[in-house]
C-alpha positions in Angstrom: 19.5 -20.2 2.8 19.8 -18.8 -1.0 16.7 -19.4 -2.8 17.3 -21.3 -5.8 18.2 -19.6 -9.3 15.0 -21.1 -10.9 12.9 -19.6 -7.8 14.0 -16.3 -8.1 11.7 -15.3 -11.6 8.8 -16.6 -9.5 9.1 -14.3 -6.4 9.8 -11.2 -8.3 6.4 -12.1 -10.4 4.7 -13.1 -7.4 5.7 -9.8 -5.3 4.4 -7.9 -8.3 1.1 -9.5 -8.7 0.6 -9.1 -5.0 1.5 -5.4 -5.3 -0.3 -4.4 -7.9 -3.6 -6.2 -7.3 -3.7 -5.2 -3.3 -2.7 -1.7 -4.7 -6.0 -1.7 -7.4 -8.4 -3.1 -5.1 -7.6 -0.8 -2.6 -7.3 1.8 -4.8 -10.6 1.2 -6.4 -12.9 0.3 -3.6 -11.6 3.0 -1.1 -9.5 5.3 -2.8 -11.4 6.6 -5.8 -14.7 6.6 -4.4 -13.4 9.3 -1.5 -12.2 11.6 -4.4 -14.7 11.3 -6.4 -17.4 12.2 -3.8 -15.1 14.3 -1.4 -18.0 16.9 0.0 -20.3 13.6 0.5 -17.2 11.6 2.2 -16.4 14.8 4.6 -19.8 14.4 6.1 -19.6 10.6 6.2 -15.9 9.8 7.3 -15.2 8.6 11.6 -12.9 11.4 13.1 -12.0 8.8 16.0 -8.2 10.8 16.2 -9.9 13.6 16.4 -8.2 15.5 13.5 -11.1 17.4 11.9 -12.9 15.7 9.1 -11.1 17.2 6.4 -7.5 16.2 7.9 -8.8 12.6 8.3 -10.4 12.2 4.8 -7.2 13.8 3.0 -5.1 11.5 5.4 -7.4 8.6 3.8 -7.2 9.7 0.4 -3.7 10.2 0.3 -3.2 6.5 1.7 -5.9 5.2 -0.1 -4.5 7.0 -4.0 -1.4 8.5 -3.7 0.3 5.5 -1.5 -1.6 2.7 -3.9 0.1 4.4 -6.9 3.1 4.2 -5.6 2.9 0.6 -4.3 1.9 0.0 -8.0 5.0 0.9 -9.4 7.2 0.0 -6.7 8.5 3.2 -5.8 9.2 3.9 -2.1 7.1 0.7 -1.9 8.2 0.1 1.9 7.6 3.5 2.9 4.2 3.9 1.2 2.5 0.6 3.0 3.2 2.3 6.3 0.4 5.0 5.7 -2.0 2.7 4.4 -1.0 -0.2 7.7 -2.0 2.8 9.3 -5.5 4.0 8.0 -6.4 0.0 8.3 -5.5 -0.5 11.6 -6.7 2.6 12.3 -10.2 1.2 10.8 -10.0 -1.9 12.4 -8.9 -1.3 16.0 -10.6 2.5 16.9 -13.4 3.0 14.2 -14.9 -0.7 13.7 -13.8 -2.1 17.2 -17.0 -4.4 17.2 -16.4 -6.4 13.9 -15.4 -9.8 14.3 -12.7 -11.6 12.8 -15.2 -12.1 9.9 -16.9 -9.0 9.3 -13.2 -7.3 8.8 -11.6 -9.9 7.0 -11.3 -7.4 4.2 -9.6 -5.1 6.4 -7.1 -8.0 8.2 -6.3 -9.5 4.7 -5.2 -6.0 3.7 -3.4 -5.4 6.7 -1.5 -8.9 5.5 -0.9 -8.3 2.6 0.5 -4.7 2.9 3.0 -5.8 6.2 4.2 -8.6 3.9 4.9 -5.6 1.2 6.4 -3.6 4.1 8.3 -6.7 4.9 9.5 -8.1 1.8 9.5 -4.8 -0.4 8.8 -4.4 -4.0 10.8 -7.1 -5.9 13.4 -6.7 -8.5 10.2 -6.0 -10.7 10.1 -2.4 -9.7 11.0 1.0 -10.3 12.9 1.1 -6.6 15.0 -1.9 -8.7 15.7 0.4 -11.3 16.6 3.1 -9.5 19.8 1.3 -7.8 20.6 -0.6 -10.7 21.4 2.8 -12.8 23.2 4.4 -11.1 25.3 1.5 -10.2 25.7 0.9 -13.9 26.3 4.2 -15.1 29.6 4.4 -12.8 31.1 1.3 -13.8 30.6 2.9 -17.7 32.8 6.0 -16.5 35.3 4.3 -14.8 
């Protein structure tokens, strides 16, 4: 079924709050705060992979900042939800395998809201958008 004209607006606006506000939050309450104390976050951070804890906190940080940013601007939106679905299930099912359903609600409601992201991708509000519209428009200028 075609979603009307009239609905369209409202899901590209909707996609993009939902980006960029699950993007800031994680950004600000995980992300930052593991950069900005990285020597007190290596001696702090689970290692349940085994990794080493520097591997494991710059595995965090780079879905916790670098994959947030990019969620923010929709670029390669898809493909940077899959690292942070990742670190929160991760969290969730080997690090914090005791919480119940309502002492990780933070953590599942991420986990929703990034797999809907992975799901429904950026929107037409997005750089990704951009980046196939161009091109498309700059060959029908030459031809």
């Amino acid at each position: 079924m075609k979603p009307s004209p009239h609905l369209r607006p409202s899901i590209a606006w909707a996609l993009l709050y939902m980006r960029v506000s699950a993007a800031v939050l994680l950004l600000v309450v995980h992300g930052l705060p593991k950069v900005l104390n990285w020597h007190a976050e290596l001696g702090l951070i689970e290692d349940p992979l085994h990794l080493g804890a520097a591997l494991t906190l710059s595995f965090a940080v780079f879905a916790e900042v670098l994959c947030p940013l990019l969620i923010i601007l929709g670029l390669y939106a898809r493909l940077a939800c899959l690292p942070v679905l990742a670190v929160l299930l991760v969290s969730v099912v080997l690090v914090h395998p005791e919480w119940s359903l309502a002492e990780g609600q933070f953590a599942w409601l991420m986990i929703i809201l990034f797999g809907g992201l992975a799901i429904a991708g950026p929107g037409s509000l997005s750089v990704d958008r951009l980046r196939r519209v161009v091109p498309s428009t700059a060959m029908e200028v030459r031809e």
